[in-house]
Short mmCIF file of the C-alpha atoms (twelve columns), coordinates in Angstrom:
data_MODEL
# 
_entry.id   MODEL 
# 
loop_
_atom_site.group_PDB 
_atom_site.id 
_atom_site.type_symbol 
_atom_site.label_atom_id 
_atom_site.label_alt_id 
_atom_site.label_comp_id 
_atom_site.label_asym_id 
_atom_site.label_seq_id 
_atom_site.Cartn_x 
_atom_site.Cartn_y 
_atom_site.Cartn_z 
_atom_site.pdbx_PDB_model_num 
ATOM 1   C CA . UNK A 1   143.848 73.345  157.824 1 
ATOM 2   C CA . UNK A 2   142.841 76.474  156.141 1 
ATOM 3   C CA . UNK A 3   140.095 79.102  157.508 1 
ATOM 4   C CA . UNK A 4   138.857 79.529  154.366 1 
ATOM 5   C CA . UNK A 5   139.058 79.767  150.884 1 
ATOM 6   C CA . UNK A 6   139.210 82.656  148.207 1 
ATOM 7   C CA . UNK A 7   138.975 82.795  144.576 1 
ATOM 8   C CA . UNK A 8   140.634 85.225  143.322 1 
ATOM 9   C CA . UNK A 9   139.313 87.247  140.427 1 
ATOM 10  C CA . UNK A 10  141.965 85.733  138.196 1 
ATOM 11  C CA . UNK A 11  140.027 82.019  138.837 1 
ATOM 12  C CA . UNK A 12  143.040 81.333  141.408 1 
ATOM 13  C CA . UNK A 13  141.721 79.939  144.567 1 
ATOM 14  C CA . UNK A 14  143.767 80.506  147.703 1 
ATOM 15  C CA . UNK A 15  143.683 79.426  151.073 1 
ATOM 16  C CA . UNK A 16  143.665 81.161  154.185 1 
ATOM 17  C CA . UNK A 17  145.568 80.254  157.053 1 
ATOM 18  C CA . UNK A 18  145.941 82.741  159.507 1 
ATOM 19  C CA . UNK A 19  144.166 85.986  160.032 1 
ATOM 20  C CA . UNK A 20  144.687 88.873  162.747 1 
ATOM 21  C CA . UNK A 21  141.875 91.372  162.755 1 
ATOM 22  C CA . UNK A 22  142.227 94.678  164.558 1 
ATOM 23  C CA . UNK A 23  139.987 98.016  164.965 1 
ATOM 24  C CA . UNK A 24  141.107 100.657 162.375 1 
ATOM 25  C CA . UNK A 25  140.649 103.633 164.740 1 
ATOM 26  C CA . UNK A 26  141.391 101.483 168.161 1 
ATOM 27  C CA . UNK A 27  143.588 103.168 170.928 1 
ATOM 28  C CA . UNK A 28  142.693 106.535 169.080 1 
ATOM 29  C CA . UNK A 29  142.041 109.121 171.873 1 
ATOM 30  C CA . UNK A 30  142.206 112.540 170.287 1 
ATOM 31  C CA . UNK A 31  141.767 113.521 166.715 1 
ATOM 32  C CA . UNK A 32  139.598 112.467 164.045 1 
ATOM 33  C CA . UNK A 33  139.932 109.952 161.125 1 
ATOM 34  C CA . UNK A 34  142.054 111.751 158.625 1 
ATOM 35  C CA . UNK A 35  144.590 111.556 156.004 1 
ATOM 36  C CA . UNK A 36  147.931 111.893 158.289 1 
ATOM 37  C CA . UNK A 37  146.273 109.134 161.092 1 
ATOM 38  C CA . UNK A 38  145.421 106.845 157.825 1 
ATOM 39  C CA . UNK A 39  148.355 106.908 156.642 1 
ATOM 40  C CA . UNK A 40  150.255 106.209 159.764 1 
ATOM 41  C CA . UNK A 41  147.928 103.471 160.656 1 
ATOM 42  C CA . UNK A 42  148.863 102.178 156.805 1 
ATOM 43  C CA . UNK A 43  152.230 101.742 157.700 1 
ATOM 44  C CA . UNK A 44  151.547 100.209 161.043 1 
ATOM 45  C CA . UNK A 45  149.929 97.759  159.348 1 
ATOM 46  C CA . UNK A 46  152.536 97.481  156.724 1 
ATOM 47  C CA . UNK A 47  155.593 97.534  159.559 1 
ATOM 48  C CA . UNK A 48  153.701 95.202  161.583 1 
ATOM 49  C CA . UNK A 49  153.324 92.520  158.824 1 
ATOM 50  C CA . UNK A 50  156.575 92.706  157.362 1 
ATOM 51  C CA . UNK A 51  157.978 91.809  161.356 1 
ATOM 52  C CA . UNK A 52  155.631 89.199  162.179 1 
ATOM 53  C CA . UNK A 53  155.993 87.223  158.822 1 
ATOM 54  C CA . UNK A 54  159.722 88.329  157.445 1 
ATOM 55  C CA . UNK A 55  160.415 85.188  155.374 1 
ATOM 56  C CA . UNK A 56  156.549 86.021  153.259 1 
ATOM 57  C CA . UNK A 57  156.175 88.224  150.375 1 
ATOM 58  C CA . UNK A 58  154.199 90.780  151.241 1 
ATOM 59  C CA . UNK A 59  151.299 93.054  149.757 1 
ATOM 60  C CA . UNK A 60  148.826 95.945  151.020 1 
ATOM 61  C CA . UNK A 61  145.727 96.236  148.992 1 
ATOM 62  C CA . UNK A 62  144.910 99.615  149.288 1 
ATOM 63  C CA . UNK A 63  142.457 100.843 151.489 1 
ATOM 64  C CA . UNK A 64  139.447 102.840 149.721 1 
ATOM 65  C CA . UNK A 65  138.595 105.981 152.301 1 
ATOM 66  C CA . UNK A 66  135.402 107.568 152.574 1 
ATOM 67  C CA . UNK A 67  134.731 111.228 153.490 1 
ATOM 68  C CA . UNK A 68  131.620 111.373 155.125 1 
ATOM 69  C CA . UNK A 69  130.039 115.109 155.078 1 
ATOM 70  C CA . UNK A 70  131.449 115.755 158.806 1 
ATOM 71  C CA . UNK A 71  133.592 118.993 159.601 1 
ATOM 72  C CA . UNK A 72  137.527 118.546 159.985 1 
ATOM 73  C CA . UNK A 73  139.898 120.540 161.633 1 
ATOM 74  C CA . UNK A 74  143.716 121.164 161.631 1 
ATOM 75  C CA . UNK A 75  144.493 118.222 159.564 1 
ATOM 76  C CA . UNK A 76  142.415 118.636 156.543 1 
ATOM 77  C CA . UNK A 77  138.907 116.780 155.633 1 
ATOM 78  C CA . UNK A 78  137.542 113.586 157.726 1 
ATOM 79  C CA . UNK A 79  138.681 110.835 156.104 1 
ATOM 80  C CA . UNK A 80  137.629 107.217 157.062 1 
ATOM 81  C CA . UNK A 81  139.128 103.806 156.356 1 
ATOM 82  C CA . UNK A 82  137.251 100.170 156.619 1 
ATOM 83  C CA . UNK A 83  136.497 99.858  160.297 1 
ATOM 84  C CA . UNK A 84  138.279 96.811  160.430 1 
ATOM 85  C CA . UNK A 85  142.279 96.589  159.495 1 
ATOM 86  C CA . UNK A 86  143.364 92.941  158.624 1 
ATOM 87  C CA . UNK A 87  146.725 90.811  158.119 1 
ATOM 88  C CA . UNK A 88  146.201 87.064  156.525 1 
ATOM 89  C CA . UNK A 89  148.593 84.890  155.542 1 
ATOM 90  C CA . UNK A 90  147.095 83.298  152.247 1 
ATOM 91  C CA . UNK A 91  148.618 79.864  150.410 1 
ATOM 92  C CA . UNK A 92  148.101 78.339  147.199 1 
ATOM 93  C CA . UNK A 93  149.514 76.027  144.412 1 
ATOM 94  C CA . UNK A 94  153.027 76.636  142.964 1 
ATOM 95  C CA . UNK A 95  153.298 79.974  141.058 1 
ATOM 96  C CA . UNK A 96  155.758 78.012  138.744 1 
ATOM 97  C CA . UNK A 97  153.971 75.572  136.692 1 
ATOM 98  C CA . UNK A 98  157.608 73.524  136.683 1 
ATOM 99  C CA . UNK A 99  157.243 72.945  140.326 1 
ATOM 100 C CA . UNK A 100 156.620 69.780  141.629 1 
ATOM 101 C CA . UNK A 101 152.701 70.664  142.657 1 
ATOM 102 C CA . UNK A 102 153.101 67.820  145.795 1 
ATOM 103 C CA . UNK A 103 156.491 69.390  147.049 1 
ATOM 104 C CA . UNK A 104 155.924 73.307  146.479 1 
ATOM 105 C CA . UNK A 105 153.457 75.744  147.513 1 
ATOM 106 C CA . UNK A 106 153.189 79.495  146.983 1 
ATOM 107 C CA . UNK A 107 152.424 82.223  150.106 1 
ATOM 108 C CA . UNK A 108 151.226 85.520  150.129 1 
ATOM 109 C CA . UNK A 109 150.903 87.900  153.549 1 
ATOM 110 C CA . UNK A 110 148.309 90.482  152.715 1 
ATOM 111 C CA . UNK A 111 147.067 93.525  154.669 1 
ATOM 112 C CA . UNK A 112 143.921 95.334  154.303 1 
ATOM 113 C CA . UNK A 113 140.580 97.063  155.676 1 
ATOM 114 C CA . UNK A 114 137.309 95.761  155.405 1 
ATOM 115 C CA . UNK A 115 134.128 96.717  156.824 1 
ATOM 116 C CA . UNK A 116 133.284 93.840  159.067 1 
ATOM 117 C CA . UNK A 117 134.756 91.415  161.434 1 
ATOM 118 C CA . UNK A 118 133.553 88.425  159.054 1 
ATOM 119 C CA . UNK A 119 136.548 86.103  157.442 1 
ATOM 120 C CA . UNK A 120 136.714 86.580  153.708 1 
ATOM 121 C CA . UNK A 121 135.332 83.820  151.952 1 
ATOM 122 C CA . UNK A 122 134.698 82.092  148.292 1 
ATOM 123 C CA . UNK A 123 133.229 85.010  145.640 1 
ATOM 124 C CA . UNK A 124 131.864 86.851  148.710 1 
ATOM 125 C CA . UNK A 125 135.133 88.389  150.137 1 
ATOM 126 C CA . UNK A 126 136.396 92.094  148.457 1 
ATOM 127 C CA . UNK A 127 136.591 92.990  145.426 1 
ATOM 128 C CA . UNK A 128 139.942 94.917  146.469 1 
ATOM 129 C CA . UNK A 129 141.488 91.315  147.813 1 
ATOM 130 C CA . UNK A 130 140.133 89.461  145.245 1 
ATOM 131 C CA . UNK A 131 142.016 91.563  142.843 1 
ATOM 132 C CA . UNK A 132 145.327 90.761  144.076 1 
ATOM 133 C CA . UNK A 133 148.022 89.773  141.143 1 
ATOM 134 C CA . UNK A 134 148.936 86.480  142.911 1 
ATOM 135 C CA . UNK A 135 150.933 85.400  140.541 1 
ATOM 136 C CA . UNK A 136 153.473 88.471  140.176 1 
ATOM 137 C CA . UNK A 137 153.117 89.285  144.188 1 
ATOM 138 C CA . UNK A 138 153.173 85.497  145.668 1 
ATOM 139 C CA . UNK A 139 156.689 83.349  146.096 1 
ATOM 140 C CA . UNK A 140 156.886 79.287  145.826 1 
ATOM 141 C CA . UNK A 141 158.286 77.572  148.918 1 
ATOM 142 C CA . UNK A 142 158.891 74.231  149.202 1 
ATOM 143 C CA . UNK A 143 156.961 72.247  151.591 1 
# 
């Protein structure tokens, strides 16, 4: 059973079937939102990801930072992510129109930000995830 359903901008609708949501900026005790801590938290998420699901393709649709008019410090300008950083493991038809369309499936684990804790849906989810090449970043399994 799927938690929801995307189309992708390509027409290709996928299905969702597990999501972890996390804070962006959770656990951060010093510091501000910046360039180095975005970039480490990118690869979290990345590392994270590629360990939980290791037999999935994987993809990061990157993050679009804002820089709100706020002083920095040591590290260069304040630089903010999506409040919300996201894994989801995402299935859909066969990639390979050969396939057997009963016996094959294609998978996709993607990682991104978004601004809220609501599960991307339909037209409505981001433009960023909607854009995703499925079929150049997704791999055909069968079932």
């Amino acid at each position: 059973m799927s938690l929801s359903h995307v189309v992708l901008a390509s027409g290709r609708s996928v299905e969702l079937t597990e999501v972890r949501m996390a804070s962006t900026y959770a656990g951060m005790l010093e510091g501000y939102p910046c360039k180095l801590i975005n970039d480490m938290r990118t690869r979290g998420l990345r590392r994270q990801a590629e360990q939980t699901f290791p037999a999935l393709p994987f993809h990061l649709v990157p993050p679009a930072p804002e820089y709100p008019d706020r002083t920095g410090g040591a590290f260069g300008p304040v630089e903010v992510l999506p409040s919300v950083a996201c894994i989801g493991v995402f299935g859909s038809t066969a990639v390979d129109p050969e396939r057997d369309p009963v016996m094959h499936r294609s998978a996709l684990v993607v990682a991104w930000f978004q601004a809220t804790a609501d599960v991307p849906s339909g037209e409505d989810a981001d433009l960023a995830l909607r854009g995703i090449d499925w079929d150049a970043l997704a791999q055909d399994h069968e079932l």
